[in-house]
mmCIF entry with sequence, helices, sheets and N, C-alpha, C, O atoms, coordinates in Angstrom:
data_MODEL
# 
_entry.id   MODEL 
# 
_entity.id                         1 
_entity.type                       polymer 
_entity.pdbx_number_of_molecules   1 
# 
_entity_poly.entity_id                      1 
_entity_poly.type                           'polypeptide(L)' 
_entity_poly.nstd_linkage                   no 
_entity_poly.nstd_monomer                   no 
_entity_poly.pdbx_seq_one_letter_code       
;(UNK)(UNK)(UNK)(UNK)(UNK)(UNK)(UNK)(UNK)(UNK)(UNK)(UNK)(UNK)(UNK)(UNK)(UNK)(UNK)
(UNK)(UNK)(UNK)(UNK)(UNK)(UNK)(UNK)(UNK)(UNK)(UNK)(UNK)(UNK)(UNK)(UNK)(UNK)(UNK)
(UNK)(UNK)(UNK)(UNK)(UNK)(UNK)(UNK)(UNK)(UNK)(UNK)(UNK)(UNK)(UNK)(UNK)(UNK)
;
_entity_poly.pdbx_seq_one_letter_code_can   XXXXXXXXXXXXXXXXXXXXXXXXXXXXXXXXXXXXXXXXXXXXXXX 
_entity_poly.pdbx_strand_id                 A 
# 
loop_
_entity_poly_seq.entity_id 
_entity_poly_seq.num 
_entity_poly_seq.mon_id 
_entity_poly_seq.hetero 
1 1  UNK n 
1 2  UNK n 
1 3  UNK n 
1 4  UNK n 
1 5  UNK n 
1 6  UNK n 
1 7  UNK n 
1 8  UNK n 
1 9  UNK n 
1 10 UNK n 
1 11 UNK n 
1 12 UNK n 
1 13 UNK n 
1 14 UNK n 
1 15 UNK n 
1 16 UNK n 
1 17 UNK n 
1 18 UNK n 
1 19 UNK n 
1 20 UNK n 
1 21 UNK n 
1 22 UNK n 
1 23 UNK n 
1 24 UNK n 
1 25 UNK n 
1 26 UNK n 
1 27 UNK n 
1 28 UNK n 
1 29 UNK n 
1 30 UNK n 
1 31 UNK n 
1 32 UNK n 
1 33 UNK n 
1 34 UNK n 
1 35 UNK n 
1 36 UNK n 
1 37 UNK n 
1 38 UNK n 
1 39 UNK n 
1 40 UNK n 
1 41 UNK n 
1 42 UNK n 
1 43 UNK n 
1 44 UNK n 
1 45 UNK n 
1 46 UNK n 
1 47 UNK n 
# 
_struct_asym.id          A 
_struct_asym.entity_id   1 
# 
_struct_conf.conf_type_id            HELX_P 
_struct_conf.id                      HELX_P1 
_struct_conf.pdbx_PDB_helix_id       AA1 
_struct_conf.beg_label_comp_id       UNK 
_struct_conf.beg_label_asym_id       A 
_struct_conf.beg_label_seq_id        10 
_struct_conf.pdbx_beg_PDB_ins_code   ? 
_struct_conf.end_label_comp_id       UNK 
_struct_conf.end_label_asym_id       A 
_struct_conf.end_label_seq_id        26 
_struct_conf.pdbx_end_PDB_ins_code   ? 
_struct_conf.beg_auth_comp_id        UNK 
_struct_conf.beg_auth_asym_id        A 
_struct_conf.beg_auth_seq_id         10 
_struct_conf.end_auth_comp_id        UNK 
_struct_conf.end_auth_asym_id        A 
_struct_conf.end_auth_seq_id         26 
_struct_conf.pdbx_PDB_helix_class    1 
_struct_conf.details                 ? 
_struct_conf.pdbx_PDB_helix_length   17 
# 
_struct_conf_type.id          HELX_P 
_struct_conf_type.criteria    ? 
_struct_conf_type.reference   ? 
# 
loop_
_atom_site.group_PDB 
_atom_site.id 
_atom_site.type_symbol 
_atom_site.label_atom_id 
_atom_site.label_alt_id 
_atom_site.label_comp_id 
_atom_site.label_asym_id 
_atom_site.label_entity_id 
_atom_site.label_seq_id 
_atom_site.pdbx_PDB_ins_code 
_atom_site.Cartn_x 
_atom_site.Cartn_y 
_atom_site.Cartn_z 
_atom_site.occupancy 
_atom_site.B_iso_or_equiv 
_atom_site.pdbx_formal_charge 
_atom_site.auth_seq_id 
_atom_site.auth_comp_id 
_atom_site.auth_asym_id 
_atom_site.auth_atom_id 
_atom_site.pdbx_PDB_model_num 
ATOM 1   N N  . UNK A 1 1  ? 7.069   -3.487  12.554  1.00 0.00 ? 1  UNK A N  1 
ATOM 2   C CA . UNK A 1 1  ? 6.688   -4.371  11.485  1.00 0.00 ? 1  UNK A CA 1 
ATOM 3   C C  . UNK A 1 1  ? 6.657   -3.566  10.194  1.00 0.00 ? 1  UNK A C  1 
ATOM 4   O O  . UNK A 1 1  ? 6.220   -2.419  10.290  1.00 0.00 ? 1  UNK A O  1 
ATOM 5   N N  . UNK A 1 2  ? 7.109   -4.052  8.845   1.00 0.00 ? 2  UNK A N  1 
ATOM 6   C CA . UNK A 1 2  ? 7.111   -3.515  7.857   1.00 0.00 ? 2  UNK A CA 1 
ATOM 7   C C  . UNK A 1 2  ? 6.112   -4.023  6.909   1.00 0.00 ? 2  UNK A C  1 
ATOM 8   O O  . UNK A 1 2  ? 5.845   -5.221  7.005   1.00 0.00 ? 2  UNK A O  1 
ATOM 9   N N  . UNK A 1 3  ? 5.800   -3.663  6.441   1.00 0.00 ? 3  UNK A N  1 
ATOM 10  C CA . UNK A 1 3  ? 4.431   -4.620  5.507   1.00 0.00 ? 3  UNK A CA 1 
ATOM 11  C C  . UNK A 1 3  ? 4.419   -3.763  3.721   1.00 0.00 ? 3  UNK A C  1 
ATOM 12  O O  . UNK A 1 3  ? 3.888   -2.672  3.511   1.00 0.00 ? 3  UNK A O  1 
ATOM 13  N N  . UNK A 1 4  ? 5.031   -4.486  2.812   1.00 0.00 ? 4  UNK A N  1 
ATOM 14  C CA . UNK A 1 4  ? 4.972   -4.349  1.416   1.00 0.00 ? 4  UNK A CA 1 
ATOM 15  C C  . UNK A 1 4  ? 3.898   -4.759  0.399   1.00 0.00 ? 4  UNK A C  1 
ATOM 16  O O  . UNK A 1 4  ? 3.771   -5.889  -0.073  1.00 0.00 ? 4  UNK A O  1 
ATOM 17  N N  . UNK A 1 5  ? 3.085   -3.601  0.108   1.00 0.00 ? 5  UNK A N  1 
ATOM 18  C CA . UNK A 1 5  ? 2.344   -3.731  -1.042  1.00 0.00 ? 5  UNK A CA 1 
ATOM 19  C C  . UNK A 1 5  ? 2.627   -3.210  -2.313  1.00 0.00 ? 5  UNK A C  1 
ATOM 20  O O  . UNK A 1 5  ? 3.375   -2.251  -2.504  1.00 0.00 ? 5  UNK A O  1 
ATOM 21  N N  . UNK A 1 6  ? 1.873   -4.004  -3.418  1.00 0.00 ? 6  UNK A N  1 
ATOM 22  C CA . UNK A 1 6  ? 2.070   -3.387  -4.767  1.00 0.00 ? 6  UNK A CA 1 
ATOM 23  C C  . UNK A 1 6  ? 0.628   -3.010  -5.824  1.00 0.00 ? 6  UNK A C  1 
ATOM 24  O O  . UNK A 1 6  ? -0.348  -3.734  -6.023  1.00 0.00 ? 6  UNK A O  1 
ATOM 25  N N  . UNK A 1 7  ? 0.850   -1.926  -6.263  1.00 0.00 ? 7  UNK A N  1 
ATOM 26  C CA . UNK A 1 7  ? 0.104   -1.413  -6.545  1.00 0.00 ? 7  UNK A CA 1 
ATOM 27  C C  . UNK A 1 7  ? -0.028  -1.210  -8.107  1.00 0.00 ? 7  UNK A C  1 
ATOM 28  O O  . UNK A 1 7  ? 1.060   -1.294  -8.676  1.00 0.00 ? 7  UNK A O  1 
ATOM 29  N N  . UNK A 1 8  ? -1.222  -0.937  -9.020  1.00 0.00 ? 8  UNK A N  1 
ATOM 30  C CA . UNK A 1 8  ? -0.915  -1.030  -10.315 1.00 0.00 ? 8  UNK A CA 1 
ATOM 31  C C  . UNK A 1 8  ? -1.029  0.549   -11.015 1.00 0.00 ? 8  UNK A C  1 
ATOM 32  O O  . UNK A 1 8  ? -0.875  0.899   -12.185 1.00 0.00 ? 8  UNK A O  1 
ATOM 33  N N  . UNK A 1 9  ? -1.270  1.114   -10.138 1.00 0.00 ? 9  UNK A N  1 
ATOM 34  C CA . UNK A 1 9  ? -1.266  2.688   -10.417 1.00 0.00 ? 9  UNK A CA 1 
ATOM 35  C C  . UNK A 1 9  ? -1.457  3.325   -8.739  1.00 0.00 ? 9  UNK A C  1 
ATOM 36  O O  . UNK A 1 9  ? -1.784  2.815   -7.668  1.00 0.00 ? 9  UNK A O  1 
ATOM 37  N N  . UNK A 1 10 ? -1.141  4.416   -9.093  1.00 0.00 ? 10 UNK A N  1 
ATOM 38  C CA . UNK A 1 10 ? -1.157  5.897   -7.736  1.00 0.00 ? 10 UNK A CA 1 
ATOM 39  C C  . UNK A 1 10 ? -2.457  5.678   -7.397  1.00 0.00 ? 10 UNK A C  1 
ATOM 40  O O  . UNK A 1 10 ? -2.793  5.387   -6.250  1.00 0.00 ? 10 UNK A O  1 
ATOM 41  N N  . UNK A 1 11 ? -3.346  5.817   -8.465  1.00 0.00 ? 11 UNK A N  1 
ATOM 42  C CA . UNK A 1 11 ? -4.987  5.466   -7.999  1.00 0.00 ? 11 UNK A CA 1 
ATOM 43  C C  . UNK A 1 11 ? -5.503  4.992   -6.858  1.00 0.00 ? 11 UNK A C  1 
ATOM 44  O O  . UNK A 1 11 ? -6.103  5.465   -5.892  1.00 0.00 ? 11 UNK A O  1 
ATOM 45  N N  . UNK A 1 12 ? -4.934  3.421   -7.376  1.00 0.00 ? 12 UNK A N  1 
ATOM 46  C CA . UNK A 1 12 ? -5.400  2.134   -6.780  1.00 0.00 ? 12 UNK A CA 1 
ATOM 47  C C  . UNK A 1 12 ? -4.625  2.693   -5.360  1.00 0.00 ? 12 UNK A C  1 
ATOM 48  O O  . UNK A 1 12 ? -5.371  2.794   -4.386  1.00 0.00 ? 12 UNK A O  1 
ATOM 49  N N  . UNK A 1 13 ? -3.446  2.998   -5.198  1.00 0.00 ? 13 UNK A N  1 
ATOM 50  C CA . UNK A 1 13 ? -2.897  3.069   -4.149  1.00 0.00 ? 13 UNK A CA 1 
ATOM 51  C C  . UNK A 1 13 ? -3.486  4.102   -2.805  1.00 0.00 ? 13 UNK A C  1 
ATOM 52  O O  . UNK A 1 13 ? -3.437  3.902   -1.592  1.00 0.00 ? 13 UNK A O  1 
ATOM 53  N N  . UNK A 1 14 ? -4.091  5.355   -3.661  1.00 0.00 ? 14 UNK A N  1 
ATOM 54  C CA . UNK A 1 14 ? -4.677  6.215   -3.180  1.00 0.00 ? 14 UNK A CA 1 
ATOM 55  C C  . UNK A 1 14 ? -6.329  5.588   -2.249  1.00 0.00 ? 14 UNK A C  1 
ATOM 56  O O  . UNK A 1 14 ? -6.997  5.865   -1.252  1.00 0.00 ? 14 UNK A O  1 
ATOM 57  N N  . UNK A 1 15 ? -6.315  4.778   -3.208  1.00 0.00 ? 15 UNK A N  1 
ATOM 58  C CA . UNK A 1 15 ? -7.779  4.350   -2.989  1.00 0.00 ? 15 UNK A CA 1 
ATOM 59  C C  . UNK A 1 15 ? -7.895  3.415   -1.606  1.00 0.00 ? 15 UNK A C  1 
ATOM 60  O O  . UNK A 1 15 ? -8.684  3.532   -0.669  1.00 0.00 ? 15 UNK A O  1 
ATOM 61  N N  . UNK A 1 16 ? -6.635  2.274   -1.856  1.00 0.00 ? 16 UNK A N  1 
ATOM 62  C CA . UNK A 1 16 ? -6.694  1.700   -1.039  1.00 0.00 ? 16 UNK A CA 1 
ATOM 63  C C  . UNK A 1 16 ? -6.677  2.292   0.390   1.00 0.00 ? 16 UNK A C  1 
ATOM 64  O O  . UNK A 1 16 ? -7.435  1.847   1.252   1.00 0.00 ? 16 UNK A O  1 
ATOM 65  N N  . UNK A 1 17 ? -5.717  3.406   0.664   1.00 0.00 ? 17 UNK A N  1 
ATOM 66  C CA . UNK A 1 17 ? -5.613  4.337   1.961   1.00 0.00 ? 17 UNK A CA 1 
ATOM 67  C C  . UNK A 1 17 ? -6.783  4.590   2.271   1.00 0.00 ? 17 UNK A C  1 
ATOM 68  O O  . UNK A 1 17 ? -7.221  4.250   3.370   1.00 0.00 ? 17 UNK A O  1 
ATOM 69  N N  . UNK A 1 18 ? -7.691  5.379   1.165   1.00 0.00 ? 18 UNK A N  1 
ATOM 70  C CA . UNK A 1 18 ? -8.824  6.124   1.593   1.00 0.00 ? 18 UNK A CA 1 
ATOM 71  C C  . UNK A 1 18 ? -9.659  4.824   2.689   1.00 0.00 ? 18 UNK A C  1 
ATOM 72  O O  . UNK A 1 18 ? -10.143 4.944   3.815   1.00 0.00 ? 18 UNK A O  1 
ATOM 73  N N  . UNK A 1 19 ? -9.539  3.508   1.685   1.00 0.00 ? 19 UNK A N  1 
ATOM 74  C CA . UNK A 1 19 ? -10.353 2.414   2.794   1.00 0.00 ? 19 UNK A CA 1 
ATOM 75  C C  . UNK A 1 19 ? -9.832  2.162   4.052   1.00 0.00 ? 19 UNK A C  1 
ATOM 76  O O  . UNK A 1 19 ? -10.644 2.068   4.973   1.00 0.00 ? 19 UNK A O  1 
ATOM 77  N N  . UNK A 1 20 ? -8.310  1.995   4.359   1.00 0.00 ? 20 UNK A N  1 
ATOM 78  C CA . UNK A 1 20 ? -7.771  1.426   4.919   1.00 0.00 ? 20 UNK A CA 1 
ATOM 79  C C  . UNK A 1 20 ? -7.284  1.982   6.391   1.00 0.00 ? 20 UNK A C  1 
ATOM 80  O O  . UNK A 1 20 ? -6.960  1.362   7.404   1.00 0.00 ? 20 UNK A O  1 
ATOM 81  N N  . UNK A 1 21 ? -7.369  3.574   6.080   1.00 0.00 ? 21 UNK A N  1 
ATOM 82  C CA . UNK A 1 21 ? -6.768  4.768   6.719   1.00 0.00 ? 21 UNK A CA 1 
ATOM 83  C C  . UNK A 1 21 ? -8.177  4.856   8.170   1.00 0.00 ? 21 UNK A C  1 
ATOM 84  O O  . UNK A 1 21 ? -7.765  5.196   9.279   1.00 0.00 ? 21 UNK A O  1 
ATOM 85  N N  . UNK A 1 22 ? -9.489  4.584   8.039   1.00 0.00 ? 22 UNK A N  1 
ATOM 86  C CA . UNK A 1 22 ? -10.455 4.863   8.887   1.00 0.00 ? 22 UNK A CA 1 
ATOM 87  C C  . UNK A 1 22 ? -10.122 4.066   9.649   1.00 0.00 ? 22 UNK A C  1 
ATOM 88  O O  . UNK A 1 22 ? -9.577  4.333   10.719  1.00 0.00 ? 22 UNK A O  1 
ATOM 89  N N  . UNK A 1 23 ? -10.453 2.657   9.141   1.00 0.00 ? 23 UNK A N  1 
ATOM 90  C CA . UNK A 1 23 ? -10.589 1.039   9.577   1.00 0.00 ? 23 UNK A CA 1 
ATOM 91  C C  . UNK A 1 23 ? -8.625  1.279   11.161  1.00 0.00 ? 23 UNK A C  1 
ATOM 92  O O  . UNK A 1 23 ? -8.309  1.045   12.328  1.00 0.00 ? 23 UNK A O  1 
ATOM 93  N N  . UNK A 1 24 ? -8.227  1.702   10.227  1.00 0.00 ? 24 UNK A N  1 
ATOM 94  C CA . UNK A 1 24 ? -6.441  1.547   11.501  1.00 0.00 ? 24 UNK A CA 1 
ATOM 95  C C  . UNK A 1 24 ? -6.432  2.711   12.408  1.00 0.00 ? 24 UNK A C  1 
ATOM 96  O O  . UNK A 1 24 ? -5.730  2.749   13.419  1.00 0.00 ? 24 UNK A O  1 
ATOM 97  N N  . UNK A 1 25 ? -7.293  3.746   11.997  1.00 0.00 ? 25 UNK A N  1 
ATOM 98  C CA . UNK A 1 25 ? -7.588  4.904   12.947  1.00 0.00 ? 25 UNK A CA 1 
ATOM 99  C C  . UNK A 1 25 ? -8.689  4.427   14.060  1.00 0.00 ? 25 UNK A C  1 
ATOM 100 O O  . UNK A 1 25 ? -8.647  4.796   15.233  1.00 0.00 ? 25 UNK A O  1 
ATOM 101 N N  . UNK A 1 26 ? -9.631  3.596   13.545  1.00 0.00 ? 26 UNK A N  1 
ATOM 102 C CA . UNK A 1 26 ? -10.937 3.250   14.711  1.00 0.00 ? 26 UNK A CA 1 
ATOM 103 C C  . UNK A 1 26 ? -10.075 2.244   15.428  1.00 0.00 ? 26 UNK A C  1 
ATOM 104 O O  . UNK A 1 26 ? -10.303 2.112   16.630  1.00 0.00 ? 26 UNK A O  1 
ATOM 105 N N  . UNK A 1 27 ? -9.390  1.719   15.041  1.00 0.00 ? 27 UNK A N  1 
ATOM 106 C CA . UNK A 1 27 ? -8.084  0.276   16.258  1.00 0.00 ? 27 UNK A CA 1 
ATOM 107 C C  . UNK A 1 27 ? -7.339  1.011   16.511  1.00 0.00 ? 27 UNK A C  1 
ATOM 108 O O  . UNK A 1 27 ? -6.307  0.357   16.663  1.00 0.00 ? 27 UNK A O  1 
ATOM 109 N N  . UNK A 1 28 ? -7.039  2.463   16.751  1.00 0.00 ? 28 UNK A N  1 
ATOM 110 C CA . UNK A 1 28 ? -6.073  3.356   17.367  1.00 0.00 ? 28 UNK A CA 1 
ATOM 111 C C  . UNK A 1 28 ? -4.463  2.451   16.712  1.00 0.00 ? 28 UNK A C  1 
ATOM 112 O O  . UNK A 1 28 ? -3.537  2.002   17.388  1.00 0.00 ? 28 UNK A O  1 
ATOM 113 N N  . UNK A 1 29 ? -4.618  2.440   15.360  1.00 0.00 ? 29 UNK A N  1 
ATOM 114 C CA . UNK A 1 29 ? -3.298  2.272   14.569  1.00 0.00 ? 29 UNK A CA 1 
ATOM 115 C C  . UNK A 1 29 ? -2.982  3.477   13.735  1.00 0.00 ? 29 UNK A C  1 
ATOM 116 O O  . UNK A 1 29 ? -3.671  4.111   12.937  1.00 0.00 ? 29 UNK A O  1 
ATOM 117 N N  . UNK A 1 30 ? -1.538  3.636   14.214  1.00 0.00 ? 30 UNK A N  1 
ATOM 118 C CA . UNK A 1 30 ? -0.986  4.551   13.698  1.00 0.00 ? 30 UNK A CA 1 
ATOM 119 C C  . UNK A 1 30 ? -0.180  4.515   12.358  1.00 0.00 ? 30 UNK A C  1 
ATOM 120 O O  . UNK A 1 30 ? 0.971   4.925   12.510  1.00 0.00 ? 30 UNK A O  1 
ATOM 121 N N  . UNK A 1 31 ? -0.486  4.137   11.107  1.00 0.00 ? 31 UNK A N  1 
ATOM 122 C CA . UNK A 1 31 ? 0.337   3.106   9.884   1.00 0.00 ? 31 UNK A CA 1 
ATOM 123 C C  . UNK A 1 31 ? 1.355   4.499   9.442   1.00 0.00 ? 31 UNK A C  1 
ATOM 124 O O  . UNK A 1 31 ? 1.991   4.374   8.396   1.00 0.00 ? 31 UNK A O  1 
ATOM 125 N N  . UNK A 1 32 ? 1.486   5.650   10.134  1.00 0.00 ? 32 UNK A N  1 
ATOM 126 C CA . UNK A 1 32 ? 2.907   6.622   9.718   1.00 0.00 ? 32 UNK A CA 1 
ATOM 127 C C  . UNK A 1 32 ? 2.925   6.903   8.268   1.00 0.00 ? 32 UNK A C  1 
ATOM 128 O O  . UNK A 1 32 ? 1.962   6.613   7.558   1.00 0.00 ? 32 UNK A O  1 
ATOM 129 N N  . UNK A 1 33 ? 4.139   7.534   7.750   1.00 0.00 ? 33 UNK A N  1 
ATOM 130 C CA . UNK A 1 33 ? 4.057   7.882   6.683   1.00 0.00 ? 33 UNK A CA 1 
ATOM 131 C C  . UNK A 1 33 ? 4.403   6.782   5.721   1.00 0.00 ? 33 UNK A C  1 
ATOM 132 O O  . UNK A 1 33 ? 5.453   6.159   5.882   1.00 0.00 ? 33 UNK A O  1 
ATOM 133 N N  . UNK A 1 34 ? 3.506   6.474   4.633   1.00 0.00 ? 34 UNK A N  1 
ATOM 134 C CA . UNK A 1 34 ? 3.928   5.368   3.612   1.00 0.00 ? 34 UNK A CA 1 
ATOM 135 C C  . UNK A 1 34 ? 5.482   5.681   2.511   1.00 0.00 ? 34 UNK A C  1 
ATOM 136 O O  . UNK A 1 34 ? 5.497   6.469   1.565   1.00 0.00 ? 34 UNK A O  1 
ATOM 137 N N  . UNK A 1 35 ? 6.456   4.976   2.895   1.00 0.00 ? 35 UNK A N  1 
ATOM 138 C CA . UNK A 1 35 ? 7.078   4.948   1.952   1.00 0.00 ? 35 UNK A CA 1 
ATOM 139 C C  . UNK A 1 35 ? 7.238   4.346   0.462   1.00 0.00 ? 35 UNK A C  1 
ATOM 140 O O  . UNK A 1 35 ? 7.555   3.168   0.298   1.00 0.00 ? 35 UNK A O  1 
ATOM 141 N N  . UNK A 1 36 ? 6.995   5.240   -0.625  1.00 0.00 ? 36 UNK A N  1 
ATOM 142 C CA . UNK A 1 36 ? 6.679   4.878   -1.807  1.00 0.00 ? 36 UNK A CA 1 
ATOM 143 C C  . UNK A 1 36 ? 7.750   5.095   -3.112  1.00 0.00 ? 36 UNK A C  1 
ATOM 144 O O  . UNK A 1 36 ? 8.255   6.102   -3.609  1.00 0.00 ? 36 UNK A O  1 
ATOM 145 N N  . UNK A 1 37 ? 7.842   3.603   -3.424  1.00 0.00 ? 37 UNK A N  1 
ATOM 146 C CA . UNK A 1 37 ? 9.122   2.973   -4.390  1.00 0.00 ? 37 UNK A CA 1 
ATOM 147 C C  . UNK A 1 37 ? 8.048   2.832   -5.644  1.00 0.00 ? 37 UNK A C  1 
ATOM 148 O O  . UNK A 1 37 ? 6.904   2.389   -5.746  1.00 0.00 ? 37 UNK A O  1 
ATOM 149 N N  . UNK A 1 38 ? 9.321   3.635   -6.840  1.00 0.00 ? 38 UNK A N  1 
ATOM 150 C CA . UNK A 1 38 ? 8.249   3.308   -7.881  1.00 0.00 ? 38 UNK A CA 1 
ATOM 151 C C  . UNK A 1 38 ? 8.965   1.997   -8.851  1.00 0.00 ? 38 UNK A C  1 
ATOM 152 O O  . UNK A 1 38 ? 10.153  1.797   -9.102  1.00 0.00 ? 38 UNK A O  1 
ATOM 153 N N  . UNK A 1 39 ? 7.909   1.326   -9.212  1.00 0.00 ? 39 UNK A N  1 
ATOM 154 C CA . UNK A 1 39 ? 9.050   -0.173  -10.111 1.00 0.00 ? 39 UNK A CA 1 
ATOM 155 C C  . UNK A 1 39 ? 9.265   0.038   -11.439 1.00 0.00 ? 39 UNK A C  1 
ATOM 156 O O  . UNK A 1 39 ? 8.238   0.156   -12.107 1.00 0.00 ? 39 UNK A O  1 
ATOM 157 N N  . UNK A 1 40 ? 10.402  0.126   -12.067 1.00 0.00 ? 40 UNK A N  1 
ATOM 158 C CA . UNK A 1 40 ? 10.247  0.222   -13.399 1.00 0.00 ? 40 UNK A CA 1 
ATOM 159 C C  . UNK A 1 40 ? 9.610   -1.267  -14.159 1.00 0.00 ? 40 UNK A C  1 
ATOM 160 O O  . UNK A 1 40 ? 8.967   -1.204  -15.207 1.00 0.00 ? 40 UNK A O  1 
ATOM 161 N N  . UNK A 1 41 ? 9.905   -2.591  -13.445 1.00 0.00 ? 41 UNK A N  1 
ATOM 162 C CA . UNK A 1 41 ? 9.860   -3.546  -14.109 1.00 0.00 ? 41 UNK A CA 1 
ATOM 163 C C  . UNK A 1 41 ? 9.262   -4.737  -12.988 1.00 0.00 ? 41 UNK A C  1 
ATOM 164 O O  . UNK A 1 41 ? 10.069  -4.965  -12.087 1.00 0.00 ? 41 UNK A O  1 
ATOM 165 N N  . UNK A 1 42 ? 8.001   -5.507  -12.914 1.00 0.00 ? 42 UNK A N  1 
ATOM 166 C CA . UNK A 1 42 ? 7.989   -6.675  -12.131 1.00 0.00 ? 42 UNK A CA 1 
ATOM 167 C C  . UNK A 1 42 ? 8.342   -8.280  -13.007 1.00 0.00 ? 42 UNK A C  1 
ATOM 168 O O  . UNK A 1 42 ? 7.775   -8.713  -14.010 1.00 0.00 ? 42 UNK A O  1 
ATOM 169 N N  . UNK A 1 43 ? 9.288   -8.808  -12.337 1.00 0.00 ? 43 UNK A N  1 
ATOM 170 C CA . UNK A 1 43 ? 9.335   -9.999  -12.896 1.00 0.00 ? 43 UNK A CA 1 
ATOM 171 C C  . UNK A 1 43 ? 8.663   -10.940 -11.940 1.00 0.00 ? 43 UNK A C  1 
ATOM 172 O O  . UNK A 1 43 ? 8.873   -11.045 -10.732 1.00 0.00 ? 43 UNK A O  1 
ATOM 173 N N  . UNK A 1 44 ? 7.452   -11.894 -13.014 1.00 0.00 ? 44 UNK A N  1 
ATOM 174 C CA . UNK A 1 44 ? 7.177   -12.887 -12.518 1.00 0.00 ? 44 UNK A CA 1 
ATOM 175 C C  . UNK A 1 44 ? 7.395   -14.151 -12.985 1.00 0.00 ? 44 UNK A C  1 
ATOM 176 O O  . UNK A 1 44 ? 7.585   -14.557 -14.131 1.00 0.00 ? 44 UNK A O  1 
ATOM 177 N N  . UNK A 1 45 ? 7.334   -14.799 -11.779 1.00 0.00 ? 45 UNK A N  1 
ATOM 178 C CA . UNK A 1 45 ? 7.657   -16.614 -12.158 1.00 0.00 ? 45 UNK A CA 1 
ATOM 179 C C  . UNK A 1 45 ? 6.321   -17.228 -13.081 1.00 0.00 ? 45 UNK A C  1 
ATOM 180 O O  . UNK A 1 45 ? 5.157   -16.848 -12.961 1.00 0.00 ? 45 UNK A O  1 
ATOM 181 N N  . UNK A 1 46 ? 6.573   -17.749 -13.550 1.00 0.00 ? 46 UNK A N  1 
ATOM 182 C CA . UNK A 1 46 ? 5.315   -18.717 -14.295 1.00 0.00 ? 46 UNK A CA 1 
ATOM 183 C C  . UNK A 1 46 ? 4.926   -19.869 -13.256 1.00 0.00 ? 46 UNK A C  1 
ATOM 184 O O  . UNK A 1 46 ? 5.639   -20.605 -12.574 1.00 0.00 ? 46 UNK A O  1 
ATOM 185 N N  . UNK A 1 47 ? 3.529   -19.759 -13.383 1.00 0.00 ? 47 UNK A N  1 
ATOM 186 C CA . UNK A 1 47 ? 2.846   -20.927 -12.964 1.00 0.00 ? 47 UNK A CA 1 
ATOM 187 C C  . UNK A 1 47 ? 3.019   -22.094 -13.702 1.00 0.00 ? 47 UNK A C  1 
ATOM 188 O O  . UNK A 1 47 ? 2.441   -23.128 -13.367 1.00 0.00 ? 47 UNK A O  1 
# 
């Protein structure tokens, strides 16, 4: 399974692991090495 998040800085991204990294280690999940794309530009649709 592949699973894509976006992030608004390295920070946030960092941060999120620090939470996320215990929580998939105590369910004996192994989430591997994150591959990380940087965006120059997001386009969004209007509501």
């Amino acid at each position: 399974m592949k699973v894509s998040l976006l992030f608004d800085s390295k920070e946030h991204f960092e941060s999120f692991g620090a939470k996320i990294g215990p929580v998939l280690s105590e369910m004996g999940i192994d989430p591997g090495e994150p591959e990380v794309i940087e965006l120059h530009k997001v386009i969004r649709r209007k509501k």
